[in-house]
VOTOR-472023 format. One record per residue: x, y, z of N, C-alpha, C in turn; residue in one letter. Coordinates in steps of 0.1 Angstrom, whole numbers, plus 2048, in hexadecimal, padded with zeros to 3 digits. Layout:
// residues N
XYZXYZXYZA;...
// end
This chain:
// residues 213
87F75F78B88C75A787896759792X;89D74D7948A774C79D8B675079BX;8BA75A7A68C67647A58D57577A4X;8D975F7A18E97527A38EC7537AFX;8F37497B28FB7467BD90974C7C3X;90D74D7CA91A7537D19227467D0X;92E74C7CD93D7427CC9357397DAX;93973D7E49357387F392972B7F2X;91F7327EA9147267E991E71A7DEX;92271C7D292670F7CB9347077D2X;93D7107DA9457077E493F7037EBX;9357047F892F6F87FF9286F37FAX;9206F27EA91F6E57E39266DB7E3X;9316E07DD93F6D77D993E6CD7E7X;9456D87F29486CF7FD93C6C5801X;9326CC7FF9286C58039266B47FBX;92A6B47EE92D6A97E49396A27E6X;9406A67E994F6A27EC94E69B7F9X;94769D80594169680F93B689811X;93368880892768180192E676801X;9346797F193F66E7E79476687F2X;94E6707FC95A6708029656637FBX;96C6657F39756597EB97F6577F2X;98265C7FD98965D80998564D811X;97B64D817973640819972634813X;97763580897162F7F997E62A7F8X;98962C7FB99B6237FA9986187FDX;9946158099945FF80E98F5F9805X;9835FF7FF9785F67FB97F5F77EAX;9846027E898C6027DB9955F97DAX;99D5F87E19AA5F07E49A75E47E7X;99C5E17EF9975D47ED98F5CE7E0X;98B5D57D59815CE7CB98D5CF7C3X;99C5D77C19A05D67B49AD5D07BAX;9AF5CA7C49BD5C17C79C25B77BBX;9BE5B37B69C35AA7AB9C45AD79CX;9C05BB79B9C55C17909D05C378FX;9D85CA7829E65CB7819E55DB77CX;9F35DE77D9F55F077C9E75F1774X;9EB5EA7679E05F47599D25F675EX;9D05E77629C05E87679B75ED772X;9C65F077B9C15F87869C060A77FX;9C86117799C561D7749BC61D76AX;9B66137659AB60E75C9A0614765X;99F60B77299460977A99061777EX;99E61D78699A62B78999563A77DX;99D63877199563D76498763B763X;97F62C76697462A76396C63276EX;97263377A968636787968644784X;972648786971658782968660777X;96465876B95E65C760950654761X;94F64C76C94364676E93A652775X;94465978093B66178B93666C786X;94167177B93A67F77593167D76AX;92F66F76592466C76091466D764X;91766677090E664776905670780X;91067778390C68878890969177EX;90F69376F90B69D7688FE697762X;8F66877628EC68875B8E368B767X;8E56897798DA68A77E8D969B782X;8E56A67788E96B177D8DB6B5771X;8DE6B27648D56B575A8C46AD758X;8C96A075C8B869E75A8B169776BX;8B969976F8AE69A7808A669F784X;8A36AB77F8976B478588C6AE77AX;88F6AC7708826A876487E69776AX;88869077387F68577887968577FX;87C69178A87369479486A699792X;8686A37868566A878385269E777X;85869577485168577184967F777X;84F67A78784867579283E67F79AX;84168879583869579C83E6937A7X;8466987AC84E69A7BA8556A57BCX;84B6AD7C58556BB7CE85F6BA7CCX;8676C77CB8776C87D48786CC7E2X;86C6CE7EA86F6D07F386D6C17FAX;8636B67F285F6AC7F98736A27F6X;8746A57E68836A07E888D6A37F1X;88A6B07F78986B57FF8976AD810X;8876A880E8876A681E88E69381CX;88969181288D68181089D68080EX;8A168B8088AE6868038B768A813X;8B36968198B869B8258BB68D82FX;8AB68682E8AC6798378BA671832X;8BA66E8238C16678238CF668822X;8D367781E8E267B8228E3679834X;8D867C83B8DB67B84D8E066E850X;8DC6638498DB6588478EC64F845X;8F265383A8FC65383390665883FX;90266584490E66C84A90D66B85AX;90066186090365986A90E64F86AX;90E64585E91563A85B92663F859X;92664785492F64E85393965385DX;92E65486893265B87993A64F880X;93264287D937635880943633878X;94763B86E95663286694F62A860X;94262585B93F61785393561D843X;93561683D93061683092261282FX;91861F83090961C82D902611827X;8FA60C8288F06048278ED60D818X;8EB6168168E362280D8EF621801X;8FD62580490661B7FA90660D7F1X;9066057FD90B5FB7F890E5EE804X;9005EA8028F95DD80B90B5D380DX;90A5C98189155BF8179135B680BX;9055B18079025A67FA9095B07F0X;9065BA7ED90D5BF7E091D5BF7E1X;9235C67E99305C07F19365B47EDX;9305AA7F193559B7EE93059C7DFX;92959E7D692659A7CE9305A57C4X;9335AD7C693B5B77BC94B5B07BBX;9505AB7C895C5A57C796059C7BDX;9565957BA9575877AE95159379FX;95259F7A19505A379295F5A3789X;95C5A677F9685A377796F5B3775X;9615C07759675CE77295B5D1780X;9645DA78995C5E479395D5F0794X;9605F578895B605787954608784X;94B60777E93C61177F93660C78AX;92F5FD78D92A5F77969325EF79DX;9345F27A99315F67B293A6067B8X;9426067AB9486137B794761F7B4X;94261F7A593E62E79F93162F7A9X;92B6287A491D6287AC91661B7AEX;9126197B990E6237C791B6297D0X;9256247CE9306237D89326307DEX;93563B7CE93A6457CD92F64D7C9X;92864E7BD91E6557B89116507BBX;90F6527CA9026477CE8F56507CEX;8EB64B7D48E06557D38DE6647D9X;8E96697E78EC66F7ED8F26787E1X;8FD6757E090867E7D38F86837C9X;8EE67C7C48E867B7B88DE6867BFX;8D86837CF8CC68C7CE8D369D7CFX;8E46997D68EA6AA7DC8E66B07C8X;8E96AF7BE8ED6B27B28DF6B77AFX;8D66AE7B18CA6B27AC8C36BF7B9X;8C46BE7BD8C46CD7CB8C86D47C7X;8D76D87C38E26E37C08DE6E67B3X;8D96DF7A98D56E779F8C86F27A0X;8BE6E77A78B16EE7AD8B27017B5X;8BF7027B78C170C7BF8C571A7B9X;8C57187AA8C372079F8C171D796X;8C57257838C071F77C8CE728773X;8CE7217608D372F7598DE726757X;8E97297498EF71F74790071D750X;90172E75790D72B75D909724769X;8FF7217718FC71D77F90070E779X;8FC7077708FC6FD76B9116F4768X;91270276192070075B92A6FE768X;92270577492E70678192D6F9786X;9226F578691F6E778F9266DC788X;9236DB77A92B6D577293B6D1775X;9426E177694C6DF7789526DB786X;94A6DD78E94A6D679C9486CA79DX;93F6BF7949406B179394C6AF78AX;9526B37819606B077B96B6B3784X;96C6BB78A9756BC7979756B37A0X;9656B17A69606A47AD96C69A7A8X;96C69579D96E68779497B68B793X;9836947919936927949996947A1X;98E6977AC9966947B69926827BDX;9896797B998666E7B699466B7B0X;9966677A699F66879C9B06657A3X;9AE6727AB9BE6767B39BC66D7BCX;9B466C7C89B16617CD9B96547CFX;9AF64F7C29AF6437C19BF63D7BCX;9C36467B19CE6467AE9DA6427BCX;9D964F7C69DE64A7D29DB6467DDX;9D263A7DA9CE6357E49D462B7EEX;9DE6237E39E661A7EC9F46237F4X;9F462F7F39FF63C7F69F663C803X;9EB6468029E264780B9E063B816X;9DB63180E9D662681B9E5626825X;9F062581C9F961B824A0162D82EX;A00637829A006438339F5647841X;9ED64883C9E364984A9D963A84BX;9DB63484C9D562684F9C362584FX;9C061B8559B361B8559AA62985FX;9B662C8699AE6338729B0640870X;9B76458659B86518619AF656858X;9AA64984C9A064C84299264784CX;992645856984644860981652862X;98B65A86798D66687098966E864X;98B67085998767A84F97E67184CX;97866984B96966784A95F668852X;96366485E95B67086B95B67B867X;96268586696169485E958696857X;95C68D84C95368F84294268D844X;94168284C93567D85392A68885AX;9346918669326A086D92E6A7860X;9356AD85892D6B38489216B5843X;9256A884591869F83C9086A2844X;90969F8518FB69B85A8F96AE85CX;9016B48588FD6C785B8FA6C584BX;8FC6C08448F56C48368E66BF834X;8E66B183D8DC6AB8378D06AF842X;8D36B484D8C96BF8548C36CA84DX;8D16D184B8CC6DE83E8C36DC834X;8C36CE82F8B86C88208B16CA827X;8AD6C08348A16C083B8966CE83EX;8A06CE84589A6E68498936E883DX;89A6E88368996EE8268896EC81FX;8866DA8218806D68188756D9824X;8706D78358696D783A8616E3838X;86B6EF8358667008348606FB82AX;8636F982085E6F980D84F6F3812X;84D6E881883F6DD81D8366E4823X;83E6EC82A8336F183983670283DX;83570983583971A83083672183EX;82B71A84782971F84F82E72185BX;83A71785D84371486585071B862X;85472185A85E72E85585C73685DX;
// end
């Protein structure tokens, strides 16, 4: 049976999720897809994103591990793939630029001509991408029991109102620290990110190869 966790472990979840998402990064591209909305539709848009992400994290919080022993797939073989792929994210990230692993340039051009872009493209992949999806499915893996559950929970609902605040002030934001300020906290966030996605790695390599512990 797996012990609970220390306050300590479910705050560097958080941050570790909060990195991921980073909705900090996510203003241009916001500000760019919803420019021709008007007040209603833009607090529309952002209601939709926000209730999109915690959708999309509390189902991969509750039924993620049952897909993975679907496909028959380790967690330790997950932690090494998903590790790759957070290193991946939080290279791109190092650069200031928006993953490939997000959200290709064809999807880009092709989301602008949509009519609503809150779930797709900005709930997800933008924001709740596979990175956000695999950290959730790990962090539950790391106990069990219904408060370990209920915390994480409330960590993706926190997640989704600071999204939320965000986006709300985003045009406050952009037009206060400019492009090269939300770069600079995305490099941060980036740094975060590539020590987390080492840690999966370590993690999942021990779980593969016991002998090397």
């Amino acid at each position: 049976m797996k012990h609970m966790l220390n306050y300590a472990e479910y705050i560097k979840m958080f941050i570790g999720l909060l990195a991921i998402v980073n909705p900090f990064g996510a203003i241009p591209i916001f500000i760019t897809m919803t420019v021709d909305e008007n007040r209603s539709q833009h607090h529309k848009t952002i209601n939709r994103v926000a209730v999109g992400v915690s959708v999309i994290l509390l189902v991969s919080l509750f039924f993620g591990e049952l897909i993975l022993k679907f496909f028959g797939i380790t967690i330790d073989s997950f932690r090494v793939g998903s590790g790759i792929l957070v290193l991946l994210m939080a290279i791109a990230m190092l650069h200031a630029k928006t993953s490939p692993i997000r959200q290709t340039d064809e999807e880009a051009d092709e989301s602008i001509e949509k009519k609503s872009v809150a779930i797709v493209p900005l709930a997800m992949p933008l924001l709740a991408g596979p990175g956000a999806i695999s950290t959730v499915i790990l962090a539950v893996h790391k106990s069990s029991g219904i408060v370990h559950y209920a915390i994480i929970s409330l960590g993706i609902l926190l997640l989704s109102l600071v999204i939320w605040v965000v986006l709300r002030l985003s045009p406050w934001i952009a037009e206060r620290i400019g492009a090269t300020g939300i770069n600079v906290f995305t490099r941060i966030m980036g740094l975060i990110l590539a020590a987390i996605a080492v840690e999966f790695i370590a993690y999942g390599i021990k779980g593969l190869f016991p002998a090397l512990a």
